[in-house]
N, C-alpha and C positions, 0 to 999 in steps of 0.2 A: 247370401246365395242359398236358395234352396233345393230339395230334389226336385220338387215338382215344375222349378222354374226353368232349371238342366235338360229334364226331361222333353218340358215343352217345347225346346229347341231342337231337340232331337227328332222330335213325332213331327214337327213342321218339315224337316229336312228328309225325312222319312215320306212324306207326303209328296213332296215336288218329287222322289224317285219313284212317285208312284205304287207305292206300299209295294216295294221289292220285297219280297220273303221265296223260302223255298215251296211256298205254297200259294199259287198266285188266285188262287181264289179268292182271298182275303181283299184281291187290289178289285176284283170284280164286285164283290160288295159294295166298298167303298165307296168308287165309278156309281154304282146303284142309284146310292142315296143323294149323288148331287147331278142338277141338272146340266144334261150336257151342251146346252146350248150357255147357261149365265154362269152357270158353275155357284148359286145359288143350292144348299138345301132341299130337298126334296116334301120331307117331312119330318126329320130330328129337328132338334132346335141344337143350336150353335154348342153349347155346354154337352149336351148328351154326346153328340158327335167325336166333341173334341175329346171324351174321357172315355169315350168305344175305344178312337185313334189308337191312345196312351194304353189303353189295357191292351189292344192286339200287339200293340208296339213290343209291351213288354212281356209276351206269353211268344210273339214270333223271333222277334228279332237280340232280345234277352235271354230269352229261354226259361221265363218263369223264376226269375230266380229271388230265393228270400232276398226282403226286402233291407236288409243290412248288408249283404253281399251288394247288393246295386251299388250301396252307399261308396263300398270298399272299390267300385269298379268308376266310379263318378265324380268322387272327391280324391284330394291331396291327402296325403298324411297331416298334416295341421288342419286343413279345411274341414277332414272330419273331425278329428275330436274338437275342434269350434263349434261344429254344426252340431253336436252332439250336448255342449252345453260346459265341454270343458276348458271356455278358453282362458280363462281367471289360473287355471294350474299350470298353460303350456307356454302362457303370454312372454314369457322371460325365456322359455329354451332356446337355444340356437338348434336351428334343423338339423343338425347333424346328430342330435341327440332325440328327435323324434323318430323314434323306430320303428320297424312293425310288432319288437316284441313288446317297446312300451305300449300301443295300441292294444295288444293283445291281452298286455297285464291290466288296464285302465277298464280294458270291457269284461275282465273276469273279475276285478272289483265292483263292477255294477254291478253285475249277477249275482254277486253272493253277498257283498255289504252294505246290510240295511242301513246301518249310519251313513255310511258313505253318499249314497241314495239322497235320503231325507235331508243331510248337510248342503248336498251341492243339487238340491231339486230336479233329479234325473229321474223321476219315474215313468216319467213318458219314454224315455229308451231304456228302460230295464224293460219295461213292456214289450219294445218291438224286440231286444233281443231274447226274450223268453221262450219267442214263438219258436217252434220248431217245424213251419210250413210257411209260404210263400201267402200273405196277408198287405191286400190293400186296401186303402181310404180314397173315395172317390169324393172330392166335398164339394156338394154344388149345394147353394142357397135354397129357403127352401120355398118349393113352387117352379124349379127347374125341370121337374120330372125327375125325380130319380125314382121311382118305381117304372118309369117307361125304361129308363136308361140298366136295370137290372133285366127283364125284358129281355129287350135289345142285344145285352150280350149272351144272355142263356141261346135266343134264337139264331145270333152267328155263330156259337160252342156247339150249337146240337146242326146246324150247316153243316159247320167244317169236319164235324166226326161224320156225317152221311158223307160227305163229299170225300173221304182219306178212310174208309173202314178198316183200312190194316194199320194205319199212325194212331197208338196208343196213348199220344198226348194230349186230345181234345177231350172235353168235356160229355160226359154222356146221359148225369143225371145231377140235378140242382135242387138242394136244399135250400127252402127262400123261411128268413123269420121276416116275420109282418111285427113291426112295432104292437105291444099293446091286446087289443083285444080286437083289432081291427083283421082281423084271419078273410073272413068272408068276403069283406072289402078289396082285401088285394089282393087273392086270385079272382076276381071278379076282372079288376085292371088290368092285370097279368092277362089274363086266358083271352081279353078285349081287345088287344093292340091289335093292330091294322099289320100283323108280318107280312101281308103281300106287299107295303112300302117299304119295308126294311131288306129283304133280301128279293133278290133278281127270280123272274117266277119258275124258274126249273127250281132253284134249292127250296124255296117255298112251298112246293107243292109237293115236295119229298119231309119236310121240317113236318107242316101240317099234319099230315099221315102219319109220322110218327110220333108227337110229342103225346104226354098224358098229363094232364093236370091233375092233383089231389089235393085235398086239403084234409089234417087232422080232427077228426070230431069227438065234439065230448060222447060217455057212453062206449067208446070201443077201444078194444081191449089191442088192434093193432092197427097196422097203416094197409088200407085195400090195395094195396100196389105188390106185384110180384118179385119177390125177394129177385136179387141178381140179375134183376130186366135193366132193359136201357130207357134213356127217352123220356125218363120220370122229373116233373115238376112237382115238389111237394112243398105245401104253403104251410107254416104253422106257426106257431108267435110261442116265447122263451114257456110258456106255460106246460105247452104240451109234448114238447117235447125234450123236457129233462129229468133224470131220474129220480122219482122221489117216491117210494111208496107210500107214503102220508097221503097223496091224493088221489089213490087208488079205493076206489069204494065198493062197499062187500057185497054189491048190486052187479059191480065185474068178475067176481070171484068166487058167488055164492056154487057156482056147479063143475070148482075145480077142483076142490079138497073137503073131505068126511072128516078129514080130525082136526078139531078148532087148534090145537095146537101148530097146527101146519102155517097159519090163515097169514102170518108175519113172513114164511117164505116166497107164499105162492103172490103177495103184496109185491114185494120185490120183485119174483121174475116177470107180472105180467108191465110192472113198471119200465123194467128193462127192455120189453119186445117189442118197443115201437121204435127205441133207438137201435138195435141188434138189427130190426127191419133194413132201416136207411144205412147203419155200416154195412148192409149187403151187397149196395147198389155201386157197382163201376164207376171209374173215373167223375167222383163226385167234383162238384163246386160247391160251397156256402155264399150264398149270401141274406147279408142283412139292412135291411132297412136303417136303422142308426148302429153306427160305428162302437157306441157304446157296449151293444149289447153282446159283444167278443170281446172284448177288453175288461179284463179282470181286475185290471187297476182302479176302476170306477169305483168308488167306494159302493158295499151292500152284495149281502151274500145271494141274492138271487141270481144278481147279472153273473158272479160269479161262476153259479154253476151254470149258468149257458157256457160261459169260457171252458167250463172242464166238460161241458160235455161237445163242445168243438175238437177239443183235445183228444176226448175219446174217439170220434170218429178218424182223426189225424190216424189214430194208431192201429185201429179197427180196417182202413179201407184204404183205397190210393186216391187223398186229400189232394187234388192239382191245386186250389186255390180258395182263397177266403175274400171277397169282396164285400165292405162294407163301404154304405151312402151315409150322407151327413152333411150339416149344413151348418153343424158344431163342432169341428176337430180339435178338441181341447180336452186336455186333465188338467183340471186346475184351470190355470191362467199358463198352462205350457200346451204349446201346442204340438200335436202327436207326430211322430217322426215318420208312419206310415203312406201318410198323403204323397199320392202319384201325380192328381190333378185338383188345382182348386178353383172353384169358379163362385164369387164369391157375392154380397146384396149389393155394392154398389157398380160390378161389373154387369149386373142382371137387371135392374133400376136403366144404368148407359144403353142397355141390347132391349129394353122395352119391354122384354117379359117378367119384370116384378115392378109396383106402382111404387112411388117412391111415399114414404107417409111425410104430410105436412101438418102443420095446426100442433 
């Protein structure tokens, strides 16, 4: 048994009541995108839909909550330390000796013993229990859309905050990494999607009006977007936006300091103010393109520092949530305990939208 199989019974059952929430505009969305005559899709494709469902599901009717507390709320006491990878130690207890303080002692051995860890191959949940924010894994195949499907929920997060402006729990401004070197590429997509199909045209034409796309460019020294505004999309790939004075160059800083000895401070802070910009901005969201590039367990200290500088913002601003897409949910040959929804190559091969390879 998985989360994401749990889940998916849940957002199904969640769906025949018509995405009940205390917020029913959510159900009016929904309604939106499927036709009401066949009750056919409108214009998501089946996977995008289904992992929108699962995240409103779990931001409405969960309440956001870190993704090991789900666990805690989802499973048995045996079924999770099974699901967790501990069932070789608990295979022999009688339940009456599985407690919540042993649970408690078992997951402050993860945390803290590397042996432990590396002995009984848990680093994929020393991972999720690391986090100190509300971090999910969306894994759809790839060619599903998952840059539509990132999209898709920024423009129902920045709805539902126009639509509720005094509920401080919607999303108001979205950091997106774009894998790689591809930056231009995918706010291109991004800023491209057709949101008149995606929400009903009163939120639409209020979303519209308000969003701002940006993207990081080489050459400056911060991000053109107004410190502590709302409404902000800002596109940028792990390069540019993590701290590194190393790649601040004296062509950005030739007209901020007279004393060469200064030249290693003023490196640092101008390094700092593009991330100090975005810890500015309200009820942020993260998302990423591949799942990898927050996950710190990934072997290689670049991805790394994307992870500490996710961390930084956590600490810096009010972090609602981390969203990352993938089409490879694995460390190792373990696959990550973060996945809400998986939609995977031979389910997308069956639904027609991936070609299947032969020869």
């Amino acid at each position: 048994m998985t989360l994401y199989s749990i889940l998916k019974s849940k957002v199904l059952e969640w769906r025949r009541n018509n995405y009940q929430s205390d917020y029913p505009t959510i159900s009016e969305i929904m309604d939106f995108n499927l036709d009401p005559e066949t009750g056919n899709l409108c214009f998501l494709r089946k996977a995008q839909f289904e992992a929108l469902e699962t995240y409103w599901y779990l931001r409405l009717i969960e309440g956001t909550p870190h993704i090991f507390e789900l666990y805690k709320r989802l499973f048995s006491q045996r079924q999770l330390l099974e699901t967790v990878g501990l069932k070789h130690l608990i295979e022999n207890l009688p339940e009456d000796l599985i407690t919540k303080e042993l649970i408690e002692n078992l997951l402050a051995k993860i945390k803290t013993d590397g042996d432990f860890v590396r002995q009984n191959r848990l680093e994929a949940i020393r991972e999720t229990l690391s986090l100190s924010y509300p971090s999910y894994i969306l894994a759809l195949a790839m060619g599903a859309g998952k840059t539509i499907l990132i999209g898709t929920i920024i423009a129902t997060e920045f709805a539902m905050a126009l639509e509720y402006p005094d509920d401080i729990n919607f999303v108001k401004n979205a950091l997106v990494f774009a894998p790689g070197k591809t930056i231009l590429g995918a706010l291109k997509e991004l800023s491209d999607i057709p949101f008149e199909k995606i929400l009903p045209a009163r939120l639409y034409k209020e979303f519209i009006t308000s969003v701002k796309f940006t993207y990081t460019r080489d050459g400056e020294k911060d991000i053109p977007i107004i410190k502590e505004s709302s409404f902000n999309v800002v596109v940028t790939n792990t390069e540019k936006i993590r701290i590194q004075k190393q790649t601040i160059t004296k062509s950005l800083i030739k007209d901020l300091f007279a004393d060469a000895s200064q030249e290693d401070v003023i490196r640092q802070e101008v390094a700092n103010r593009r991330l100090q910009t975005i810890a500015s901005l309200p009820n942020l969201a993260i998302f990423s393109d591949e799942a990898h590039h927050t996950y710190g367990m990934k072997l290689g200290e670049e991805l790394k520092r994307v992870r500490q500088t996710v961390d930084y913002l956590a600490e810096k601003t009010n972090l609602l949530a981390v969203v990352n897409t993938t089409g490879t949910p694995y460390y190792g040959k373990q696959t990550l305990k973060d996945v809400i929804y998986w939609y995977g190559l031979s389910q997308g091969i069956k639904d027609g939208i991936l070609k299947e390879v032969r020869g």
